[in-house]
PDB file of N, CA, C and O in Angstrom:
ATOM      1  N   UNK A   1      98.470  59.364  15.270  1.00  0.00           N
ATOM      2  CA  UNK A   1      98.249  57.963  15.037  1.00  0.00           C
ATOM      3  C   UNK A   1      96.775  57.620  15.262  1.00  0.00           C
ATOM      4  O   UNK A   1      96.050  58.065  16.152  1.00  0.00           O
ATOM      5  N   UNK A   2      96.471  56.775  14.325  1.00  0.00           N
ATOM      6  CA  UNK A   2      94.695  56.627  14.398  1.00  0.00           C
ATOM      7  C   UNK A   2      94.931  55.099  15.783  1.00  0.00           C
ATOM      8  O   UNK A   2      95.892  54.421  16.145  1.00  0.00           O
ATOM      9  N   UNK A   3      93.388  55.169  16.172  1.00  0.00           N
ATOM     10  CA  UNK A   3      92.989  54.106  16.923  1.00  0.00           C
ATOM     11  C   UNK A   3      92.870  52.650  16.858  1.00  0.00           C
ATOM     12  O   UNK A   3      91.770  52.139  16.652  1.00  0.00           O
ATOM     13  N   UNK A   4      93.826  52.013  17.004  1.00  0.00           N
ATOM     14  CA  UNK A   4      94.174  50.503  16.259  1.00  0.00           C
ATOM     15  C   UNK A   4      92.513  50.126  16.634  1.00  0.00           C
ATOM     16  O   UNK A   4      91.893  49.902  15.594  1.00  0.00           O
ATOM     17  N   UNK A   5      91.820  50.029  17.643  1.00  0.00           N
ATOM     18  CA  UNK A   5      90.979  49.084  17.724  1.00  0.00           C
ATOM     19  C   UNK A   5      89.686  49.199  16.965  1.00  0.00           C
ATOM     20  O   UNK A   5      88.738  48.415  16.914  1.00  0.00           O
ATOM     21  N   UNK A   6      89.948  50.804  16.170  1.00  0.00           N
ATOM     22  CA  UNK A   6      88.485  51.048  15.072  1.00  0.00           C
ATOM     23  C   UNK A   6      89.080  50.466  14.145  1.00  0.00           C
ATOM     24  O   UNK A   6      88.262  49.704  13.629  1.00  0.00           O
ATOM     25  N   UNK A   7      90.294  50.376  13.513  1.00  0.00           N
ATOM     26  CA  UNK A   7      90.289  49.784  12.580  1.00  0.00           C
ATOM     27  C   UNK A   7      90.381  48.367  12.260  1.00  0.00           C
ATOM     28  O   UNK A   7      90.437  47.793  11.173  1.00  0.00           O
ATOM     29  N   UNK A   8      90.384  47.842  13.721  1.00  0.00           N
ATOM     30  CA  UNK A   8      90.427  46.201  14.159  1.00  0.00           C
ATOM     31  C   UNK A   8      89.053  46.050  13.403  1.00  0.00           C
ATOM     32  O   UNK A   8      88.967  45.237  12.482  1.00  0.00           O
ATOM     33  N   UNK A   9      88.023  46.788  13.764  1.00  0.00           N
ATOM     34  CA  UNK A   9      86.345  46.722  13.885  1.00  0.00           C
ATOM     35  C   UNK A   9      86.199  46.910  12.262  1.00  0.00           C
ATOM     36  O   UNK A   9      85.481  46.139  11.625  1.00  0.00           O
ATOM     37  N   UNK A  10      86.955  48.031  11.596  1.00  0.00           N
ATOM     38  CA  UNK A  10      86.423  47.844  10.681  1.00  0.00           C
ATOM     39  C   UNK A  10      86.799  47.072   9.815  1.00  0.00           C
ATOM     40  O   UNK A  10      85.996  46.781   8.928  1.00  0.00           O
ATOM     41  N   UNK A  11      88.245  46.455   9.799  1.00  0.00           N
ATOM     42  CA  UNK A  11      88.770  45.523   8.942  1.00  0.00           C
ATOM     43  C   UNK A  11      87.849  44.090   9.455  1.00  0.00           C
ATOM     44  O   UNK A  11      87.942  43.119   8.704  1.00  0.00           O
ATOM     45  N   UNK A  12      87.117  43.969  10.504  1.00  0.00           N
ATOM     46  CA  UNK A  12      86.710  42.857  10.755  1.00  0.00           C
ATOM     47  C   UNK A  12      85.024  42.590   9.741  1.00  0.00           C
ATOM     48  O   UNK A  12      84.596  41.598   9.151  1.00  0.00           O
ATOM     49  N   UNK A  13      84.332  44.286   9.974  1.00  0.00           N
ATOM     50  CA  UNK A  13      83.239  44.352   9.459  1.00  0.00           C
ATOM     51  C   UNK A  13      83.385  44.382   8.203  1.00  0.00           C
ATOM     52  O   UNK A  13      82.692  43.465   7.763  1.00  0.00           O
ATOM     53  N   UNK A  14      84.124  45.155   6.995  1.00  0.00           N
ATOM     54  CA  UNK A  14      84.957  44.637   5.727  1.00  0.00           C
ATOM     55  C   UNK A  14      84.493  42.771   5.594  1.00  0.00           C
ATOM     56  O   UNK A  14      83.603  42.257   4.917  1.00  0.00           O
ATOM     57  N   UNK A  15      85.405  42.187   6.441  1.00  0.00           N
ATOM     58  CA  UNK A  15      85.552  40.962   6.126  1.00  0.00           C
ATOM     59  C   UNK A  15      84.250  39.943   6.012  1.00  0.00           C
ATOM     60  O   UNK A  15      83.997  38.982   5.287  1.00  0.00           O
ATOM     61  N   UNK A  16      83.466  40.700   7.205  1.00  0.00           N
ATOM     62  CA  UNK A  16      81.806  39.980   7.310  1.00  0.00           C
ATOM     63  C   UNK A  16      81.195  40.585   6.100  1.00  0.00           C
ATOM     64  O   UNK A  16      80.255  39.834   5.839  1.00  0.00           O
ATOM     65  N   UNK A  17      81.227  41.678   5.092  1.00  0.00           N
ATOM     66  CA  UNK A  17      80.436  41.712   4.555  1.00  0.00           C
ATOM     67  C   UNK A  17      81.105  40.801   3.440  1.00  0.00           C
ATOM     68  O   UNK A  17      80.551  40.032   2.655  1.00  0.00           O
ATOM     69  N   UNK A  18      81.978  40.996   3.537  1.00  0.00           N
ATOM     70  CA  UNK A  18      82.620  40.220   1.739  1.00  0.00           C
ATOM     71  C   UNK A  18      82.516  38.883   1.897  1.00  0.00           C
ATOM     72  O   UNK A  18      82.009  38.360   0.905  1.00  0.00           O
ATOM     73  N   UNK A  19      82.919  37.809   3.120  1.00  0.00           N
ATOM     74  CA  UNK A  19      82.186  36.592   2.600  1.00  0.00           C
ATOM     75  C   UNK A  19      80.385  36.294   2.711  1.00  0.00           C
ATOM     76  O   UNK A  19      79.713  35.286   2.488  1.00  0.00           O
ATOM     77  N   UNK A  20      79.935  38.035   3.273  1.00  0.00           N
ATOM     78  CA  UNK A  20      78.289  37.342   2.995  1.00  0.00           C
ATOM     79  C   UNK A  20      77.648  37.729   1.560  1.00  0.00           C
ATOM     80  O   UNK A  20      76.566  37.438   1.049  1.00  0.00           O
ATOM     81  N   UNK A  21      78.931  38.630   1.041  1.00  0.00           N
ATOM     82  CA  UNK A  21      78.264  39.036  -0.569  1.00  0.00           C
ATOM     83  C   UNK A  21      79.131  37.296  -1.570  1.00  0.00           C
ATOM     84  O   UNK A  21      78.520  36.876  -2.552  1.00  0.00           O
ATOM     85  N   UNK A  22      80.202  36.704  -1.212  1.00  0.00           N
ATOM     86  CA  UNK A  22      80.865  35.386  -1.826  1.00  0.00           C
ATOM     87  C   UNK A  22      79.346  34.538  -1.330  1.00  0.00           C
ATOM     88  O   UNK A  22      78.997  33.751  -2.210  1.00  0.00           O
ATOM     89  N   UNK A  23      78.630  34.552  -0.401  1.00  0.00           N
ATOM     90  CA  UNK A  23      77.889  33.319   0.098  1.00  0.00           C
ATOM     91  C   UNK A  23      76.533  33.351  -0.629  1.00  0.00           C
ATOM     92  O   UNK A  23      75.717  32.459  -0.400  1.00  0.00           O
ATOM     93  N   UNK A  24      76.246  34.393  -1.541  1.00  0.00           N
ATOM     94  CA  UNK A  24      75.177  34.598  -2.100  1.00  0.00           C
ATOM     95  C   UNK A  24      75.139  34.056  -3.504  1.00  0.00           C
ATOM     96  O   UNK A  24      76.185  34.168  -4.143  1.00  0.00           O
ATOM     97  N   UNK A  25      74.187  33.529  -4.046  1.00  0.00           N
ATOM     98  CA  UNK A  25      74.081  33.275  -5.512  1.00  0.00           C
ATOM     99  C   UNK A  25      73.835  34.467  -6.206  1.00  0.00           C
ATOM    100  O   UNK A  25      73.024  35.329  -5.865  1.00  0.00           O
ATOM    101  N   UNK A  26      74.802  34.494  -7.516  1.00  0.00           N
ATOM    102  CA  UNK A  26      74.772  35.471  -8.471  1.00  0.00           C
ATOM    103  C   UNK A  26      74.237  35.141  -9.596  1.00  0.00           C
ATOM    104  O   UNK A  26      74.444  33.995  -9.996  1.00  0.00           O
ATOM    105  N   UNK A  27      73.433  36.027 -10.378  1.00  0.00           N
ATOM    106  CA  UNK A  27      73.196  35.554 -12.011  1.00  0.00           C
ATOM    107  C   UNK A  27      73.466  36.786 -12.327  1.00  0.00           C
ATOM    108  O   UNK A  27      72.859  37.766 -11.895  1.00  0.00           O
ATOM    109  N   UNK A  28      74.612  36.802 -13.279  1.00  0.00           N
ATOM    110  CA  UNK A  28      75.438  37.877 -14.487  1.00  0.00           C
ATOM    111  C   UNK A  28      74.310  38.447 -15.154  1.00  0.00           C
ATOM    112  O   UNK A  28      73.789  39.551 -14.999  1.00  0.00           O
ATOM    113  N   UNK A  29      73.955  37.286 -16.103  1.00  0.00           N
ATOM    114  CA  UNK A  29      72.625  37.788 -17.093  1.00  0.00           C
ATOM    115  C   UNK A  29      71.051  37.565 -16.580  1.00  0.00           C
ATOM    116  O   UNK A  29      70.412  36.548 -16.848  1.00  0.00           O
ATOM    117  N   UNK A  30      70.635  38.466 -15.950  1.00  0.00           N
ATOM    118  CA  UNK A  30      69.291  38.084 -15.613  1.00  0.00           C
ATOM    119  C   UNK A  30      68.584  38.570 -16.471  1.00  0.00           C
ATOM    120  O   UNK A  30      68.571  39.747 -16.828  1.00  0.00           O
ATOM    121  N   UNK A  31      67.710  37.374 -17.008  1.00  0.00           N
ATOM    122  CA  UNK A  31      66.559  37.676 -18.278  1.00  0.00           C
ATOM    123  C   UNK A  31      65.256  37.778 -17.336  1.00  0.00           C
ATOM    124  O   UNK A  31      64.917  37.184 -16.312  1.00  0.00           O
ATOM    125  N   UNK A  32      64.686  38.769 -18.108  1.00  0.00           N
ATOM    126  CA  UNK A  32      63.299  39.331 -17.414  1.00  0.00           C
ATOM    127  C   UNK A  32      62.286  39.736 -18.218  1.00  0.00           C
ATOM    128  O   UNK A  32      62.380  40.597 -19.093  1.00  0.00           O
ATOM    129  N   UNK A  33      61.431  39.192 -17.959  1.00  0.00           N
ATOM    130  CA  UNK A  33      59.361  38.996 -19.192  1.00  0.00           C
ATOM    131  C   UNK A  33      59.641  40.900 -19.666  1.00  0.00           C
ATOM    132  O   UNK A  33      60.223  41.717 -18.952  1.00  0.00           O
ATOM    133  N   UNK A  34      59.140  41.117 -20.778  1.00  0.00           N
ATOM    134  CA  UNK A  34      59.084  42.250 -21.409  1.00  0.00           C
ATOM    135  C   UNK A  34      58.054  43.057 -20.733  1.00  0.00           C
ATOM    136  O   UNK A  34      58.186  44.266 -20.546  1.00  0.00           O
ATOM    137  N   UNK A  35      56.891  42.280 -20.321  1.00  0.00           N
ATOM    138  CA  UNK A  35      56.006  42.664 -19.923  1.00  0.00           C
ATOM    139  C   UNK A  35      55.597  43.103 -18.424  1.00  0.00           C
ATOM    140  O   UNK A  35      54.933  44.077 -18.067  1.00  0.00           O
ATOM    141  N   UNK A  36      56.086  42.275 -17.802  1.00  0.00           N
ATOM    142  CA  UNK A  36      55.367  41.886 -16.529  1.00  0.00           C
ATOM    143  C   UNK A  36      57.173  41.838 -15.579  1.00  0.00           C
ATOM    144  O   UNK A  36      57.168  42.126 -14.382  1.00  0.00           O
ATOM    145  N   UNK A  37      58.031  41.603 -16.013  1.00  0.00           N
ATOM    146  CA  UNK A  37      59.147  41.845 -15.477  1.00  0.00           C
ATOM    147  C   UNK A  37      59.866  40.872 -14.302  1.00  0.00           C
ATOM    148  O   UNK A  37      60.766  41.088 -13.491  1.00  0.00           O
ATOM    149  N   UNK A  38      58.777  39.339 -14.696  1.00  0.00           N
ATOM    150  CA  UNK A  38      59.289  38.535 -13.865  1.00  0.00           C
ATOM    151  C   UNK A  38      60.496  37.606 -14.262  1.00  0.00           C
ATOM    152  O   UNK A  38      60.367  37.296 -15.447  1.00  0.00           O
ATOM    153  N   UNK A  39      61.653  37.035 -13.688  1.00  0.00           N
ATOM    154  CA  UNK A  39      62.669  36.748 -13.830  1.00  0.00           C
ATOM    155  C   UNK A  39      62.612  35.427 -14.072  1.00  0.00           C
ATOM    156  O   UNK A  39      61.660  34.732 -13.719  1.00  0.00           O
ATOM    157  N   UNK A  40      63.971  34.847 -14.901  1.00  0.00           N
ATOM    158  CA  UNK A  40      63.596  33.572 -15.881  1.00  0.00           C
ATOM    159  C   UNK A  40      63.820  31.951 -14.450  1.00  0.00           C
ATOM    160  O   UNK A  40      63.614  30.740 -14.541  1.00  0.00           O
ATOM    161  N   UNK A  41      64.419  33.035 -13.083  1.00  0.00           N
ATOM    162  CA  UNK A  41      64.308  31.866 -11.863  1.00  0.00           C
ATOM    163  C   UNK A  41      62.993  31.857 -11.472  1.00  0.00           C
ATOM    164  O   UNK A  41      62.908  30.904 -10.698  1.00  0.00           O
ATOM    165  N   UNK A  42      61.751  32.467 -11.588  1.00  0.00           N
ATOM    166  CA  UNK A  42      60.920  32.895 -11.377  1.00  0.00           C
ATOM    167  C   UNK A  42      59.383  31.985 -12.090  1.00  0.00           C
ATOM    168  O   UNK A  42      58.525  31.272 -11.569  1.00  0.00           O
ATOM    169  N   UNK A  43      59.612  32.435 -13.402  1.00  0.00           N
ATOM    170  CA  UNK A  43      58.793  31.648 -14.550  1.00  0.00           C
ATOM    171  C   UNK A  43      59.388  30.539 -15.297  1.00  0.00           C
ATOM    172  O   UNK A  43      60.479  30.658 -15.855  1.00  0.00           O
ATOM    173  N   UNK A  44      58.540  29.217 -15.325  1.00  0.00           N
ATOM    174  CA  UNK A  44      59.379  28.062 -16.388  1.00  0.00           C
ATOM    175  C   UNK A  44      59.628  28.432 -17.951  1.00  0.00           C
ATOM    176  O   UNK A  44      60.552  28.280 -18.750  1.00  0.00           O
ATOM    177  N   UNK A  45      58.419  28.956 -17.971  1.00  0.00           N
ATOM    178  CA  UNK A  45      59.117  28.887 -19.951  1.00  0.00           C
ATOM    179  C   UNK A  45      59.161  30.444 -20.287  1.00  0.00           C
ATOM    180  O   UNK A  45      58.211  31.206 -20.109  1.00  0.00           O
ATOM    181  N   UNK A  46      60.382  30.794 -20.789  1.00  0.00           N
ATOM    182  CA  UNK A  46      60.478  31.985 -21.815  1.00  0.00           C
ATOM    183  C   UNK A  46      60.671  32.120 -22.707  1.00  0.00           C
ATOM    184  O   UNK A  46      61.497  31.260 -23.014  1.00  0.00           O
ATOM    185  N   UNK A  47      60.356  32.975 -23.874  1.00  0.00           N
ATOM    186  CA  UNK A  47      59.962  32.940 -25.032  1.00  0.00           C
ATOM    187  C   UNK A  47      60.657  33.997 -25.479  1.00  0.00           C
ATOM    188  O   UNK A  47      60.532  35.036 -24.831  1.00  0.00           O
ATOM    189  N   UNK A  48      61.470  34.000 -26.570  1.00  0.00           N
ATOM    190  CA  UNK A  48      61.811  35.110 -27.392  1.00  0.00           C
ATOM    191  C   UNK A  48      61.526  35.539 -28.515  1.00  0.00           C
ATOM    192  O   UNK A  48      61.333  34.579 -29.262  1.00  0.00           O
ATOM    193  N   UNK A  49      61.406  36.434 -28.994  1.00  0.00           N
ATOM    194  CA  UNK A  49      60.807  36.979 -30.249  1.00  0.00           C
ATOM    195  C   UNK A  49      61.694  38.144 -30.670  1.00  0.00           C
ATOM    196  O   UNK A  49      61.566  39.243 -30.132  1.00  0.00           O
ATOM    197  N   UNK A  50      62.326  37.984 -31.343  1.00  0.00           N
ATOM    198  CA  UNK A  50      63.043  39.530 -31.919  1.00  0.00           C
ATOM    199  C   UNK A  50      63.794  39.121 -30.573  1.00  0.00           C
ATOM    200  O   UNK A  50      63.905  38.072 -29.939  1.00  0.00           O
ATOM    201  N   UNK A  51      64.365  40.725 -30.393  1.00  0.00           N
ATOM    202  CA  UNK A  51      65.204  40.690 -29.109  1.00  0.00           C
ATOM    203  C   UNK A  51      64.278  40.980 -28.031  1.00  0.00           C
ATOM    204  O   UNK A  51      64.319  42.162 -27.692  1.00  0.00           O
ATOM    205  N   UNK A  52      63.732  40.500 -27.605  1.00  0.00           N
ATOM    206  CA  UNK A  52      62.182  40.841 -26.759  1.00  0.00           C
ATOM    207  C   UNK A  52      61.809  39.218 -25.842  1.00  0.00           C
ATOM    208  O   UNK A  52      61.357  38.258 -26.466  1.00  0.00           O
ATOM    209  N   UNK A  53      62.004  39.170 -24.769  1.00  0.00           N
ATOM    210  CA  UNK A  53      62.091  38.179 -24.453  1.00  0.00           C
ATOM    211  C   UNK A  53      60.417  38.335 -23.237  1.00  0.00           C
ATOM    212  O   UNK A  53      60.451  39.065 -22.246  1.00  0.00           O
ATOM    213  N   UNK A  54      59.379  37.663 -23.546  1.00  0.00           N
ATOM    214  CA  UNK A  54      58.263  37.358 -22.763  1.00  0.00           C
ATOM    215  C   UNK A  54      58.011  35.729 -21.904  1.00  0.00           C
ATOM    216  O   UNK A  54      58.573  34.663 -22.157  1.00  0.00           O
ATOM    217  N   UNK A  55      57.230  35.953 -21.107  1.00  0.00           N
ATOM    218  CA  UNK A  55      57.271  34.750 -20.062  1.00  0.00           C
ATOM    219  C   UNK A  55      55.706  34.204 -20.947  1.00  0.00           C
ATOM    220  O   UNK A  55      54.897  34.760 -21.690  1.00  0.00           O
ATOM    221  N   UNK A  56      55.890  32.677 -20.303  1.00  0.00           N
ATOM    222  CA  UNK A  56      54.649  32.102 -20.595  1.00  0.00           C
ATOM    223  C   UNK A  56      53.172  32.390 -20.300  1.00  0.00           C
ATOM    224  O   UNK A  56      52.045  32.109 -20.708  1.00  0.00           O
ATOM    225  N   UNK A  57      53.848  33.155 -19.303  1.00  0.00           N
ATOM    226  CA  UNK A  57      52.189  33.823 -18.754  1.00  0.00           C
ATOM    227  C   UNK A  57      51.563  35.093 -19.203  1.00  0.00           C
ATOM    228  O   UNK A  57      50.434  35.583 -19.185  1.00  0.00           O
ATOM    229  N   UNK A  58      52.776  35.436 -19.621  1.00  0.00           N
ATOM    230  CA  UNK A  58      51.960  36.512 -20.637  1.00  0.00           C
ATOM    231  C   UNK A  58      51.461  36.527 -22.050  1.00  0.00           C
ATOM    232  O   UNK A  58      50.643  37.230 -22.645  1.00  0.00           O
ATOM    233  N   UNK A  59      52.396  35.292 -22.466  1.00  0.00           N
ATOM    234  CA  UNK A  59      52.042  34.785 -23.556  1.00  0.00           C
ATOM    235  C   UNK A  59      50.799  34.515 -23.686  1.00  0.00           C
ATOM    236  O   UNK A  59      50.096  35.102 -24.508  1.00  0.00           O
ATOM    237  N   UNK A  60      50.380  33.638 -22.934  1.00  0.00           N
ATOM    238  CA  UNK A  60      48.741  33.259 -22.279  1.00  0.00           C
ATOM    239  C   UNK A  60      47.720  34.374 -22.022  1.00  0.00           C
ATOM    240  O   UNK A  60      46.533  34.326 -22.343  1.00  0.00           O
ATOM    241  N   UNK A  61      48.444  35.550 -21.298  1.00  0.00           N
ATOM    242  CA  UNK A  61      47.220  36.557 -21.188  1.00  0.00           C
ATOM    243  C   UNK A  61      46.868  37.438 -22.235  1.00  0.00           C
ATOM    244  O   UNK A  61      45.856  38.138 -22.247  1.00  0.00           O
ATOM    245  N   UNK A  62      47.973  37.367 -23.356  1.00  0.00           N
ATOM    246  CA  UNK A  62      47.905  38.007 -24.327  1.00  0.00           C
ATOM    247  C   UNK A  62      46.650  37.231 -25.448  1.00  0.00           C
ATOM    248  O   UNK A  62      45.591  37.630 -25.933  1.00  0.00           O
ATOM    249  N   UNK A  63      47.154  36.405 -25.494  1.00  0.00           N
ATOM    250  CA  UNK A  63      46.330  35.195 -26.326  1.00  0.00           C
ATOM    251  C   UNK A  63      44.771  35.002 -26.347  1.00  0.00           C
ATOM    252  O   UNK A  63      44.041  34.975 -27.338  1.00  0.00           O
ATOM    253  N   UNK A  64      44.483  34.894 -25.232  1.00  0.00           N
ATOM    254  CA  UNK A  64      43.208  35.114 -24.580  1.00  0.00           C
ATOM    255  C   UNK A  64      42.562  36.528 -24.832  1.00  0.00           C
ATOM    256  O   UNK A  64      41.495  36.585 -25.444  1.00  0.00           O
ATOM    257  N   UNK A  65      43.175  37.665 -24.379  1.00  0.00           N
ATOM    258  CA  UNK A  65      42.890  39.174 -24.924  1.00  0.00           C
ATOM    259  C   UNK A  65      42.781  38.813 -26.495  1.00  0.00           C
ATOM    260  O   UNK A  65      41.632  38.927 -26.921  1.00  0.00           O
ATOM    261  N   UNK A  66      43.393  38.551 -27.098  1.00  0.00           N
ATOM    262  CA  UNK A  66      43.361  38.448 -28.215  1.00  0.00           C
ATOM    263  C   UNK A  66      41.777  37.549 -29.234  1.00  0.00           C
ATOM    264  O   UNK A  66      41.126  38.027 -30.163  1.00  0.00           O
ATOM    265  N   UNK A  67      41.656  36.426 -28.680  1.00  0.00           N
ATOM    266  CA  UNK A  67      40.474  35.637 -28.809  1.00  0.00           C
ATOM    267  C   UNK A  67      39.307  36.326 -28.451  1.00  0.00           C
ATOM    268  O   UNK A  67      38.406  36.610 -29.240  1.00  0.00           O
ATOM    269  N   UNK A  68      39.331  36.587 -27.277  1.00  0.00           N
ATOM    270  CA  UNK A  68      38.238  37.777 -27.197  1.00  0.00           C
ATOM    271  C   UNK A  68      37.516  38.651 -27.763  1.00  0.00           C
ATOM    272  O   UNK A  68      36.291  38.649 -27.876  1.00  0.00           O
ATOM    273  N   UNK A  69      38.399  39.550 -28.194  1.00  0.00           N
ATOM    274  CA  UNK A  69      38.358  40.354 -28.950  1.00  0.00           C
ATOM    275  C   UNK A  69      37.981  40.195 -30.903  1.00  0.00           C
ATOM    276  O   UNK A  69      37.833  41.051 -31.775  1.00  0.00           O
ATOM    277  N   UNK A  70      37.948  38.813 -30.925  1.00  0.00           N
ATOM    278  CA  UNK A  70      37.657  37.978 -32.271  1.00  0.00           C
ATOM    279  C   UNK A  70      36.421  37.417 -32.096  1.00  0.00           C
ATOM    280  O   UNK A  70      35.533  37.421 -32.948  1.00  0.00           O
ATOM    281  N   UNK A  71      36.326  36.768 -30.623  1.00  0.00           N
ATOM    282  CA  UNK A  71      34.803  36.595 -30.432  1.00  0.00           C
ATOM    283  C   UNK A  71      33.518  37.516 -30.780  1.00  0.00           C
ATOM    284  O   UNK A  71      32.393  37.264 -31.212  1.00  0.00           O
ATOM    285  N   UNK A  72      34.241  38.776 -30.371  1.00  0.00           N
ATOM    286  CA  UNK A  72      33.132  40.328 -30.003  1.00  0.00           C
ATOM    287  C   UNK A  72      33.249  40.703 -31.416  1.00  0.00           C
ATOM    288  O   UNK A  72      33.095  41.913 -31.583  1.00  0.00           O
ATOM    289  N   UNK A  73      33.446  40.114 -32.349  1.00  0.00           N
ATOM    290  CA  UNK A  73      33.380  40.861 -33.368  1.00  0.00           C
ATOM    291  C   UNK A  73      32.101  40.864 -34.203  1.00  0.00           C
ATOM    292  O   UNK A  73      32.015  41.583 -35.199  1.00  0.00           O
TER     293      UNK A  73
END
């Protein structure tokens, strides 16, 4: 016969973890910058293109690289 009071402990520790994984916020689909890999709780605007989803800030750093490079010409 096993030791009632380990399994007191562990049915108790079981129970602490499962309502601290219920007490947490979940997101199913987390969308994340193509680039830079920051999350859409993270950055305000995201942008999709094709199936390719980028954040505003890269949008911006891209843009700029881009001008640049039109300047130097």
């Amino acid at each position: 016969m096993g030791d009632r009071s380990k399994r007191e402990v562990r049915k108790a520790e079981i129970g602490r973890k499962f309502e601290a994984a219920k007490s947490k916020e979940r997101y199913d689909n987390v969308v994340r910058c193509r680039s830079c890999g920051e999350t859409q709780h993270k950055v305000p605007i995201m942008v999709e293109m094709g199936r390719f989803v980028f954040c505003s800030e890269c949008i911006t750093a891209a843009y700029s690289v881009v001008e640049e490079r039109k300047a130097g010409r």
